[in-house]
PAMIGU-133280 format. One record per residue (C-alpha): residue number from 1; x, y, z. Coordinates in Angstrom, 3 decimals, always signed. Layout:
BEGIN
VOLUM   num         px         py         pz
VOLUM   NUM          X          Y          Z
...
***
This chain:
BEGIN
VOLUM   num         px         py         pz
VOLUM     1    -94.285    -44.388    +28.600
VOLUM     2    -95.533    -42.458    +32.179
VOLUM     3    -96.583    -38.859    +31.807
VOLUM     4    -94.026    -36.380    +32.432
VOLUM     5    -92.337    -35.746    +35.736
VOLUM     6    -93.172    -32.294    +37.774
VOLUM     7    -91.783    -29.725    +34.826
VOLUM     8    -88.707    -28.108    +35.623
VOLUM     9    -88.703    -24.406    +36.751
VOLUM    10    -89.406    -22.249    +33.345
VOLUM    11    -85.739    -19.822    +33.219
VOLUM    12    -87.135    -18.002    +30.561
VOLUM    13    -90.467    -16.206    +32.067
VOLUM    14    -88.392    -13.659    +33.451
VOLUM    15    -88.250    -10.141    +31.940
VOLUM    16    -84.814    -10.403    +29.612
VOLUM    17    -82.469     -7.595    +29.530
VOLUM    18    -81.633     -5.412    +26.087
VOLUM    19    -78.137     -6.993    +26.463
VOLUM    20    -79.958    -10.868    +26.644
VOLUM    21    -82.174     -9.890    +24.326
VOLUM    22    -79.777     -8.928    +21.624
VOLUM    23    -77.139    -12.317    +22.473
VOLUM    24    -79.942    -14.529    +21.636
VOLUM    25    -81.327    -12.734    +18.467
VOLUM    26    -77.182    -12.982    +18.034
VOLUM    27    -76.917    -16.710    +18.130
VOLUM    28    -80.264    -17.077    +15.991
VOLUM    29    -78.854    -14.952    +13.035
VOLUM    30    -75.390    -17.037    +13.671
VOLUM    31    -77.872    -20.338    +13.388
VOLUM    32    -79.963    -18.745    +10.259
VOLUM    33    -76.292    -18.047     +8.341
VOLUM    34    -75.101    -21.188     +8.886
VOLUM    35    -78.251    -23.199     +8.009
VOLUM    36    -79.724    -20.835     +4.987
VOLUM    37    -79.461    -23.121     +2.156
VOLUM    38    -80.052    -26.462     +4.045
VOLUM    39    -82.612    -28.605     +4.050
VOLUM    40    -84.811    -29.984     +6.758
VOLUM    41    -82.611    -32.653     +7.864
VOLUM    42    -79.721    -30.538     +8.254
VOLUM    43    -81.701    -27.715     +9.930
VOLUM    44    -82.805    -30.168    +12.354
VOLUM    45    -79.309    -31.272    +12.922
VOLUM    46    -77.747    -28.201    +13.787
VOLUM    47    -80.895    -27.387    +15.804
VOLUM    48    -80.242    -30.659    +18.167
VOLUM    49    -76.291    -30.195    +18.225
VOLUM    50    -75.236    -26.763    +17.495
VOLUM    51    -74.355    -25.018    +20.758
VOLUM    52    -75.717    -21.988    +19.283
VOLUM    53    -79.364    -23.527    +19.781
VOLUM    54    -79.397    -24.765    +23.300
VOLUM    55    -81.799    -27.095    +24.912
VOLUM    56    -84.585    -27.985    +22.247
VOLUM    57    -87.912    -30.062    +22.646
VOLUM    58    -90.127    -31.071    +20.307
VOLUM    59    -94.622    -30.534    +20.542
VOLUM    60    -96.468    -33.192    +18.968
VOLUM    61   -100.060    -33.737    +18.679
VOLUM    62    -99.698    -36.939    +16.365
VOLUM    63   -102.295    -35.941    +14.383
VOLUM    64   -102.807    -36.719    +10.813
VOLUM    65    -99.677    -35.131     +9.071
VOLUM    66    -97.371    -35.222    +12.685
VOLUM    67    -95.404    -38.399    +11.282
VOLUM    68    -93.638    -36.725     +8.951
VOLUM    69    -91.911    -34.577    +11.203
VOLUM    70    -91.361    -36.909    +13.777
VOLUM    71    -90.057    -39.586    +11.602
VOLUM    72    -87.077    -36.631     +9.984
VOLUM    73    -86.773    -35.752    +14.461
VOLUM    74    -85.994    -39.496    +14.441
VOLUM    75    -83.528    -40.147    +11.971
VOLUM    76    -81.269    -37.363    +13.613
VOLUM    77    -81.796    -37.989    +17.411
VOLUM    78    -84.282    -40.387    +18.838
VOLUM    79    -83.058    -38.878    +22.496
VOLUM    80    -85.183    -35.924    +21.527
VOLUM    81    -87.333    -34.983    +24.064
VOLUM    82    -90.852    -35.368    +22.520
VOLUM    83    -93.899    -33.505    +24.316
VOLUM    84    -97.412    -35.103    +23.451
VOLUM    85   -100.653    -33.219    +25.306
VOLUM    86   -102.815    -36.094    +26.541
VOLUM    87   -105.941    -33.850    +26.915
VOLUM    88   -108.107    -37.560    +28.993
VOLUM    89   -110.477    -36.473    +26.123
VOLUM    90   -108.656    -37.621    +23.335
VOLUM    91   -109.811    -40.549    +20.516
VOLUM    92   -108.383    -43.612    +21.597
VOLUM    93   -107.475    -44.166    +18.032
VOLUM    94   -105.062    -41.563    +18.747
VOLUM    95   -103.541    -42.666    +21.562
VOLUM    96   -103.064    -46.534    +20.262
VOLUM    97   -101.281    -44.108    +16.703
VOLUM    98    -98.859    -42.074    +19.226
VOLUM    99    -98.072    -45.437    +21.233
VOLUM   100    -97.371    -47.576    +17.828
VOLUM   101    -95.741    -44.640    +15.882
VOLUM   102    -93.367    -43.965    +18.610
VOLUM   103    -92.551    -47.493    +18.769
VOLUM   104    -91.406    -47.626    +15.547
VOLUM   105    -89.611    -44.433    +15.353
VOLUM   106    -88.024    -45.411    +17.953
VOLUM   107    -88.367    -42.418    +20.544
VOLUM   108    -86.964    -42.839    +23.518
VOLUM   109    -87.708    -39.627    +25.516
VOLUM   110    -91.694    -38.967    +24.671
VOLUM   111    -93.316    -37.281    +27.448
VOLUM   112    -96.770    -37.509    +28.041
VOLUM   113    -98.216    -34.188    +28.892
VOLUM   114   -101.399    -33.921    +31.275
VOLUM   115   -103.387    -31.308    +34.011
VOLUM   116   -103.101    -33.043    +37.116
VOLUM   117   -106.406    -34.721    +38.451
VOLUM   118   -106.613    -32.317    +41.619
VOLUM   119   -106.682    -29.229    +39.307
VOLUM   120   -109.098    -31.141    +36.491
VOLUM   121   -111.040    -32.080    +39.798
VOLUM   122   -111.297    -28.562    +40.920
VOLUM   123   -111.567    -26.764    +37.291
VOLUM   124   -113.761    -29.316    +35.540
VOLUM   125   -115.573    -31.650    +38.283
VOLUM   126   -117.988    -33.165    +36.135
VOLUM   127   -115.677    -33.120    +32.224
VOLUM   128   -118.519    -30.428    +31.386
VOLUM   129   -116.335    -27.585    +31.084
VOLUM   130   -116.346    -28.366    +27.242
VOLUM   131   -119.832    -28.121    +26.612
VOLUM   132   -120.134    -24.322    +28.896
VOLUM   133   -116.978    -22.577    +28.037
VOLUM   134   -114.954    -24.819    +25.174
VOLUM   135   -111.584    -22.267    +25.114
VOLUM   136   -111.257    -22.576    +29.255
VOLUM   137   -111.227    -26.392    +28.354
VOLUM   138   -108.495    -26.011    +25.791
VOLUM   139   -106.812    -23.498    +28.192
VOLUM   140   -107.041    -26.041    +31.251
VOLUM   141   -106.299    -29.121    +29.548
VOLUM   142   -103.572    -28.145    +27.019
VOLUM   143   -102.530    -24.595    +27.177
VOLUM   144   -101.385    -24.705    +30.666
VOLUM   145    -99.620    -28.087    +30.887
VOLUM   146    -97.970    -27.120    +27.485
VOLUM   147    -96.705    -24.418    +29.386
VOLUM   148    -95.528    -26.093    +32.164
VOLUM   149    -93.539    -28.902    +30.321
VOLUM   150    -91.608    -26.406    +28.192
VOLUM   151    -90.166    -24.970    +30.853
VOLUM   152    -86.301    -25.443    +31.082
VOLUM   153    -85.932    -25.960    +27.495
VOLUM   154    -84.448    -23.320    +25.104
VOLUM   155    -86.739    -23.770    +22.285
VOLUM   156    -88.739    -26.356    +20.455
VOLUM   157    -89.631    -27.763    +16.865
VOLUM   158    -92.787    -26.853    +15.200
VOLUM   159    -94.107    -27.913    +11.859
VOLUM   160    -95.179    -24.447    +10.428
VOLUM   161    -94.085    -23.714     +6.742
VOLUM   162    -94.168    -20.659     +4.713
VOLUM   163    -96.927    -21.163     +2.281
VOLUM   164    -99.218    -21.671     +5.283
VOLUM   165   -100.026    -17.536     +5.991
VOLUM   166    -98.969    -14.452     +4.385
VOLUM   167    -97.207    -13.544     +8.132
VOLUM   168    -95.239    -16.667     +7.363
VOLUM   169    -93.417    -16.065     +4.003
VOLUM   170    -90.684    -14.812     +5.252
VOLUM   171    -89.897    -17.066     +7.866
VOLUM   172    -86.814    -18.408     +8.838
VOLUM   173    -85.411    -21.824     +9.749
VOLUM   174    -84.804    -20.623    +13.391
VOLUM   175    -86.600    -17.271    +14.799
VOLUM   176    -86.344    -15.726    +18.444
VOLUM   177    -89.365    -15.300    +20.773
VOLUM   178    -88.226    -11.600    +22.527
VOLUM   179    -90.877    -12.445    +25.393
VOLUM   180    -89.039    -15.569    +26.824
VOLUM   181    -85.722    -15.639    +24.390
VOLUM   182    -86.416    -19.163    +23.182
VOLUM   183    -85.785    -20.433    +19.801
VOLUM   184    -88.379    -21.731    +17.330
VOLUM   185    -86.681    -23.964    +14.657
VOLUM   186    -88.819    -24.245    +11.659
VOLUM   187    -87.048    -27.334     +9.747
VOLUM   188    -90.428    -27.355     +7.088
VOLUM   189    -90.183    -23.700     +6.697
VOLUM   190    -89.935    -24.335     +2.657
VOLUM   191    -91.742    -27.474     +1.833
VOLUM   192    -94.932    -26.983     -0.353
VOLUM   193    -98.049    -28.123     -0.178
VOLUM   194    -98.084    -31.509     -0.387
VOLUM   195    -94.657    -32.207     +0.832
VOLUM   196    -96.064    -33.887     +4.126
VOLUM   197    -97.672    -36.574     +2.024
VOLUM   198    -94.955    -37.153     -0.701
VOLUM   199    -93.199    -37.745     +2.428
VOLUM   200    -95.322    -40.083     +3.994
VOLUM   201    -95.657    -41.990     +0.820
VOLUM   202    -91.981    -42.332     +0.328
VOLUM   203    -90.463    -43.496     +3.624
VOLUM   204    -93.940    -45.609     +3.794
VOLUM   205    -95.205    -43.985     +7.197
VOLUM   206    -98.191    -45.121     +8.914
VOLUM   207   -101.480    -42.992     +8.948
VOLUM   208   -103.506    -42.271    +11.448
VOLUM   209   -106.172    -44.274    +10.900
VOLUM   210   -109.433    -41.420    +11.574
VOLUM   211   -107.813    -40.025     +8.115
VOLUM   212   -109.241    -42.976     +6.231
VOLUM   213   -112.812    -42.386     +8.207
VOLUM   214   -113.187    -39.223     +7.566
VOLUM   215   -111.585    -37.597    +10.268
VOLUM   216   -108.545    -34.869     +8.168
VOLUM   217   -108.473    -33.156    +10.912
VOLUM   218   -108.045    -34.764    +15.005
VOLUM   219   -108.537    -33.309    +17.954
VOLUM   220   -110.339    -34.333    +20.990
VOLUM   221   -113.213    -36.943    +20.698
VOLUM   222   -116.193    -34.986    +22.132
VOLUM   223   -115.352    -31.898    +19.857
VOLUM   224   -114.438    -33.662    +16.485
VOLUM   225   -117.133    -35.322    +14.128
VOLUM   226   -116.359    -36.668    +10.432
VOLUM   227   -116.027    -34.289     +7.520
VOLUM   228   -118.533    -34.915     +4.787
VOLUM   229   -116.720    -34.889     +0.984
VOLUM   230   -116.413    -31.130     +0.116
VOLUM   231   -116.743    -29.510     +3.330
VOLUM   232   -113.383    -27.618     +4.654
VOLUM   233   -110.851    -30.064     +6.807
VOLUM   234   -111.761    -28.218    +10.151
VOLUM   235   -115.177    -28.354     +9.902
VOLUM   236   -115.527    -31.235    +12.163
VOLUM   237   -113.939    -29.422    +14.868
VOLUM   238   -116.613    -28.351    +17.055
VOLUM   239   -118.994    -28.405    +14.761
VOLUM   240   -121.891    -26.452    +15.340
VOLUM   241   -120.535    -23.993    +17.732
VOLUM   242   -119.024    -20.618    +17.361
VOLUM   243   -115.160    -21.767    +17.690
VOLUM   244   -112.764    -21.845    +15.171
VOLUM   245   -109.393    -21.821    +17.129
VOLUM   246   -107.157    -24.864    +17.823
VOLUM   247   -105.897    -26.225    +20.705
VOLUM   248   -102.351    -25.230    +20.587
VOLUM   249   -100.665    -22.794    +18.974
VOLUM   250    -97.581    -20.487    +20.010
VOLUM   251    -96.535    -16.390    +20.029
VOLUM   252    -94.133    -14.547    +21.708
VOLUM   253    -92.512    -17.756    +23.437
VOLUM   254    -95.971    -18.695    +24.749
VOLUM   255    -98.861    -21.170    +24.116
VOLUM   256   -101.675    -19.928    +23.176
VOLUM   257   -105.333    -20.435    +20.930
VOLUM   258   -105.828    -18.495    +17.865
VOLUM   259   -107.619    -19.163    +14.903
VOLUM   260   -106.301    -22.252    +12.364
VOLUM   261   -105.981    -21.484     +9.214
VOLUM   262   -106.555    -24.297     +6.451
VOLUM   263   -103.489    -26.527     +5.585
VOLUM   264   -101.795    -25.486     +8.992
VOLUM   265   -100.204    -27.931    +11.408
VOLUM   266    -99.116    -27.515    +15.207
***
């Protein structure tokens, strides 16, 4: 696997008519009716070859609970494109997980996601930036090349369910972004918690293996330690310092860092 190609020119950053506007929110309540009382395989079906849904990527971060979603992306289309942020900061652990787990699923279109070295070069000479101003890291090394990779595509997967936030319990299968008209598809929207490990269990998917060393939660090397028994998942992300968020996140059709909230997956 070689990191992605230059990204394709981004036809949704424009400003989108009333008219636009109002086809795509169209197609998503045609996509909403049709999938309503489906389940996550099916939603993820219709998502990949309904017309109605258009181009559609998926984010990974093939962290500890990302198999699950992956491995139901598999079973319907392994020609999915898959987008994985390689941050050059990441646990290697992680990287040897995305290379074997995407082996076995069997992906055949995962694109490795990166900031060029002339811009890190420029923006972070001396890998530093972390240490001075962690959310400009985040923003340089994932935020931005997130942005970059999605562009072209008509929407993308996400793992986010409805028990997660109160914002979230209405949430549909597939929702519009008005800023950029792309489609989020939502194929967990209804599993409880728990669901991702049932899951695991059952179709006998392989952990990543920080879980077992008391790593819940996985993000870059130099800003995760281990979580001590009892403390909150996230508390071994940047521990110590006054930062909270996560490194990718989206809103209104773009990627951004907010706040995680416990039990939430990108």
């Amino acid at each position: 696997m070689r990191p992605d190609p230059k990204p394709r020119e981004d036809a949704h950053t424009g400003a989108l008519s009333a008219a636009e506007l109002a086809a795509r929110a169209g197609r998503v309540a045609a996509l909403n009716a049709r999938y309503r009382h489906h389940g996550a395989t099916a939603v993820l079906r219709g998502a990949l070859r309904d017309p109605e849904a258009g181009q559609i990527a998926m984010v990974s971060s093939f962290g500890a609970e990302s198999v699950a979603l992956l491995h139901l992306v598999a079973m319907v289309d392994r020609n999915v494109p898959v987008l994985f942020i390689d941050t050059r900061l990441l646990f290697t652990e992680t990287l040897v997980y995305q290379q074997e787990v995407a082996e076995r699923l069997g992906l055949r279109d995962l694109r490795i996601v990166q900031t060029d070295a002339e811009t890190l070069q420029a923006r972070d000479p001396y890998g530093a930036l972390r240490h001075s101003d962690p959310d400009a890291c985040c923003a340089l090394r994932k935020v931005e090349p997130l942005e970059a990779a999605l562009g072209g595509f008509d929407g993308w997967i996400t793992g986010r369910k409805r028990y997660q936030t109160r914002d979230r319990a209405a949430m549909e299968f597939f929702e519009l972004d008005a800023a950029t008209g792309r489609i989020k598809v939502n194929p967990l929207a209804h599993w409880a918690p728990g669901d991702v490990a049932a899951y695991m269990d059952e179709n006998r998917l392989p952990r990543h293996p920080l879980v077992a060393r008391g790593f819940p939660s996985i993000g870059c090397a130099p800003c995760t330690s281990r979580v001590a028994p009892g403390e909150d998942p996230r508390a071994g992300r940047w521990r110590d310092k006054p930062k909270e968020e996560c490194g990718i996140h989206f809103e209104n059709g773009r990627a951004v860092r907010r706040p995680q909230r416990q039990g939430e997956t990108t």
